[in-house]
N, C-alpha and C positions, 0 to 999 in steps of 0.2 A: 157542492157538498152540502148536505141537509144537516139540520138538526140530527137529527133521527138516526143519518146514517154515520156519523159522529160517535154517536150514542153505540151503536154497535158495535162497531170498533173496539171502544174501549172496553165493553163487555167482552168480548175477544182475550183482553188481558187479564179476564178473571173481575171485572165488576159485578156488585150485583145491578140490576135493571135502574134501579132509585139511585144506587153510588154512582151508573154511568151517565143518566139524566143530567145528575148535580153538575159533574166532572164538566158536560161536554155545552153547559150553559155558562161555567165559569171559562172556556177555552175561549169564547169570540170575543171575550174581553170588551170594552168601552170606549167609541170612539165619540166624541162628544161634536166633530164636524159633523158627523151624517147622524146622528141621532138614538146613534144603534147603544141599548142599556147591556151591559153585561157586568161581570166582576172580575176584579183581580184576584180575588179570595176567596175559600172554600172552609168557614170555619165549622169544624166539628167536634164530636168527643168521642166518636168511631175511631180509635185508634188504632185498631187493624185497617179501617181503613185507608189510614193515614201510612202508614207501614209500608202498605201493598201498593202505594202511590207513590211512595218514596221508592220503590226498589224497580217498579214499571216507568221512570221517569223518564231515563232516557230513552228507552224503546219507544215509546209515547214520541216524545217527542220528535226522534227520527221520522215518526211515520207521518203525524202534523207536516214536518219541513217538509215531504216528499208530495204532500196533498196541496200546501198553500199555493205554489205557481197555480192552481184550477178553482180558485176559489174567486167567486164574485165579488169585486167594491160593495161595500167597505170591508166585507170579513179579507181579502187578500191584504189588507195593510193592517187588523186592528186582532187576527189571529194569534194567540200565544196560551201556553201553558197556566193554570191559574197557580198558587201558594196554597196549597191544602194542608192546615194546621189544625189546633186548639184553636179557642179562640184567644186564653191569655197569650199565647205565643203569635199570634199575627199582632196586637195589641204592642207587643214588643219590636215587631218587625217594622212598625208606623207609627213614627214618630209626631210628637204631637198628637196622638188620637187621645179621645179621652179614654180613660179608664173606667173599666165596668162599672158600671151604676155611676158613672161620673155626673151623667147628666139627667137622672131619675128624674123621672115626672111622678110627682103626687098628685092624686087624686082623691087624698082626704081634705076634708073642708071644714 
């Protein structure tokens, strides 16, 4: 299973091209043995976006489960659904993170 054809898929569900992009580079998630970068999170301020991910979650989902037995190491163990939020509300769902502009960098001198 490709990037790509990932990507269509969830276009399928009514993404647009850029929200299924997003969507389906947060899905392989992060496995830190093989090297493979991905995320667990999807923070946005698209709130329809957000909405229309919430209400295609399980279907989504269903159809991930039915693909991963065909998926290549590492994506067959490191596959999953990403958290598509705000981003104060992922901030709340992780604990210990710092808080917006917690850790600002200045660049006045």
């Amino acid at each position: 299973m490709s990037f790509k054809r990932w990507a269509r898929r969830l276009r399928k569900h009514g993404f647009t091209r850029e929200d299924a992009a997003v969507l389906a580079l947060g899905t392989f998630g992060t496995d830190q043995d093989a090297g493979v970068l991905g995320t667990q999170f999807v923070a946005t301020y698209d709130q329809p976006m957000i909405n229309h991910w919430l209400t295609q979650q399980a279907s989504i989902q269903s159809r991930l489960a039915a693909m991963q037995p065909h998926l290549r190491p590492p994506y067959s163990r490191s596959v999953a659904l990403p958290v598509v939020r705000r981003p104060e509300d992922i901030l709340m769902l992780s604990p210990g993170a710092p808080k917006l502009h917690e850790r600002a960098v200045s660049y006045d001198t």
